[in-house]
C-alpha atoms as one frame of an Amber mdcrd trajectory, in Angstrom:
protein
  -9.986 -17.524  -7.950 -10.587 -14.119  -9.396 -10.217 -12.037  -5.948  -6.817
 -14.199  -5.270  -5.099 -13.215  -8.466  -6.558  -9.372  -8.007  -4.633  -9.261
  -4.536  -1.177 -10.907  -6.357  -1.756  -8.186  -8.736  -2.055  -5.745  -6.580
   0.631  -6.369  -4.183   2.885  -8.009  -6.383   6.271  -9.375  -4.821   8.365
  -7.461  -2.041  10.119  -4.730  -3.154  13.274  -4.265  -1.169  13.902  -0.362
  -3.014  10.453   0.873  -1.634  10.804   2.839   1.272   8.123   3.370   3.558
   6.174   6.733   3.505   3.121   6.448   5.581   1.621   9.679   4.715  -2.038
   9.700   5.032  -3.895  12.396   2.719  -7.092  14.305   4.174  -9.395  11.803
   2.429  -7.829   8.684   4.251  -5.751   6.977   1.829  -2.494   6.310   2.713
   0.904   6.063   0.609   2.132   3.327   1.997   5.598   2.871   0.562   6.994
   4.438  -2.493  10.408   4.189  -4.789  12.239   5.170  -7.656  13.499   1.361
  -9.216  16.059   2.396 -11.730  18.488   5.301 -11.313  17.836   7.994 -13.379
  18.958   8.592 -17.791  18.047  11.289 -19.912  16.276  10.204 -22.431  15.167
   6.976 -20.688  11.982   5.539 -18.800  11.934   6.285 -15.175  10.199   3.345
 -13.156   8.629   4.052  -9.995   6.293   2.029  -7.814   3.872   2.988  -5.362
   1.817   1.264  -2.588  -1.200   2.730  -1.154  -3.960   1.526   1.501  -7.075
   2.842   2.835  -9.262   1.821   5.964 -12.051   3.604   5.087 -14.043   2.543
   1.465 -12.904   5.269  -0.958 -16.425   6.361  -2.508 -15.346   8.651  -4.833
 -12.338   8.629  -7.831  -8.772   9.180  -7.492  -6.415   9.903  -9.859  -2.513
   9.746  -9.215  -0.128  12.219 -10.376   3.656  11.798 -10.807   5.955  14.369
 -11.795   9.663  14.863 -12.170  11.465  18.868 -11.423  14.214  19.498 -12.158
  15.329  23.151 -10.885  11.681  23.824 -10.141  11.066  23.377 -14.189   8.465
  20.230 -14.717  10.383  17.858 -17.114   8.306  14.137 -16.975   4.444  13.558
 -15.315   1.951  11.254 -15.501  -1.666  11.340 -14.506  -3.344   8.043 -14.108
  -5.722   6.207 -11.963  -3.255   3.343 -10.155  -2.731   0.034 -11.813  -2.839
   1.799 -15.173  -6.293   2.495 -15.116  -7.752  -0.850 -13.840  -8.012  -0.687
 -10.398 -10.026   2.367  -9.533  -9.857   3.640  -5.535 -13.576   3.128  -4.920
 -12.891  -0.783  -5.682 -10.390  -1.117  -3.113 -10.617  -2.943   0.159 -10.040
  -1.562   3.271  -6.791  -2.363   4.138  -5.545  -3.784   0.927  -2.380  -2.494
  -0.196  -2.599  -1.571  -3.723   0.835  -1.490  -5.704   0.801   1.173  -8.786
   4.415   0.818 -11.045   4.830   3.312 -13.869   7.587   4.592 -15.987   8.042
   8.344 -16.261   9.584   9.204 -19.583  12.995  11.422 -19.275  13.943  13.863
 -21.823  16.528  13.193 -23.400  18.029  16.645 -22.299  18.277  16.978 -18.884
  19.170  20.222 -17.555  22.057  20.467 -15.048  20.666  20.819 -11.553  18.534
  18.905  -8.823  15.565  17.074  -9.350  12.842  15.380  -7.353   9.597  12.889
  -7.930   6.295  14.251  -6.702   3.700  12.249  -6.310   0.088  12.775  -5.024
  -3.583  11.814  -5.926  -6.362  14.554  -6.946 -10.418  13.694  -7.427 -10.898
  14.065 -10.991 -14.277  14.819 -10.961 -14.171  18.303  -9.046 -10.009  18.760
  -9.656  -9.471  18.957  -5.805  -6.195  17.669  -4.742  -6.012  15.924  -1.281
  -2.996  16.529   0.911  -0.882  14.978   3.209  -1.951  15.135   6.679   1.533
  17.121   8.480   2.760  18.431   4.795   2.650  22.076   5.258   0.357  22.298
   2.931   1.772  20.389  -0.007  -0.493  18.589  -2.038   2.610  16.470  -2.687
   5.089  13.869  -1.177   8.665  13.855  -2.535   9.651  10.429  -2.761  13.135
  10.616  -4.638  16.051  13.186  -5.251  18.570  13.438  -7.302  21.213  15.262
  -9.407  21.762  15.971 -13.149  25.102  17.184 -14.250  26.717  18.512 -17.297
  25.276  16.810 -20.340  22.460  14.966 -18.449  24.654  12.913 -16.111  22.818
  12.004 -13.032  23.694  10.457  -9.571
């Protein structure tokens, strides 16, 4: 009974907004899918889900970063290990898809300009952040855009 509600947890219902990534980072795991849920408001909570996989046991820890540029400035990140702390890589499956949803805080001044989420995972242990196989060398995927206008209007 345990393991069944761990995988409902995990994978949680079908998300029609997440968009399939399929990058695979140089350690194995795998961003599976990825979205931005809410369009984004200064000042407001910026949900974002995540859905990763790996065939291979992970043996060591991961930690996933989120961040929001605007302009190239950072404005909003998070560092976390998925399922707000309490499902750790090296407990995973092999191919079990693991959902991590978060909420990036806005500020509540958003400069004019155009802005992106970056996510990507890091061992935080020796600081080393894994990259996506094909990135150019990024140790990042982009998995949202968009703009801020005058007075921290976005679309």
């Amino acid at each position: 009974f345990g393991r069944l509600q761990r995988i409902e947890y995990l994978v949680g219902p079908m998300d029609e907004t997440l968009q399939p990534v399929g990058a695979t980072f140089n350690n194995g795991v795998e961003l599976v899918a990825a979205g931005v849920l809410d369009a984004p408001r200064a000042g407001e909570p910026l949900p974002v889900a995540l859905e990763w996989r790996t065939e291979p046991p992970v043996d060591e820890p991961l930690t996933v970063f989120a961040h929001v540029l605007c302009e190239g400035r950072l404005l909003a990140q998070r560092d976390a290990v998925p399922g707000n702390g309490q499902f750790p890589a090296p407990g995973w499956e092999p191919g079990e898809i693991v959902r991590d949803q978060f909420a990036l805080q806005l500020p509540t001044d958003l400069p004019a300009g155009q802005c992106q989420v970056q996510v990507g995972i890091y061992n935080p242990d020796t600081g080393e952040r894994y990259r996506p196989v094909d990135s150019g060398g990024q140790p990042y995927i982009v998995i949202g855009q968009f703009s801020v206008h005058g007075a921290g209007e976005t679309l």
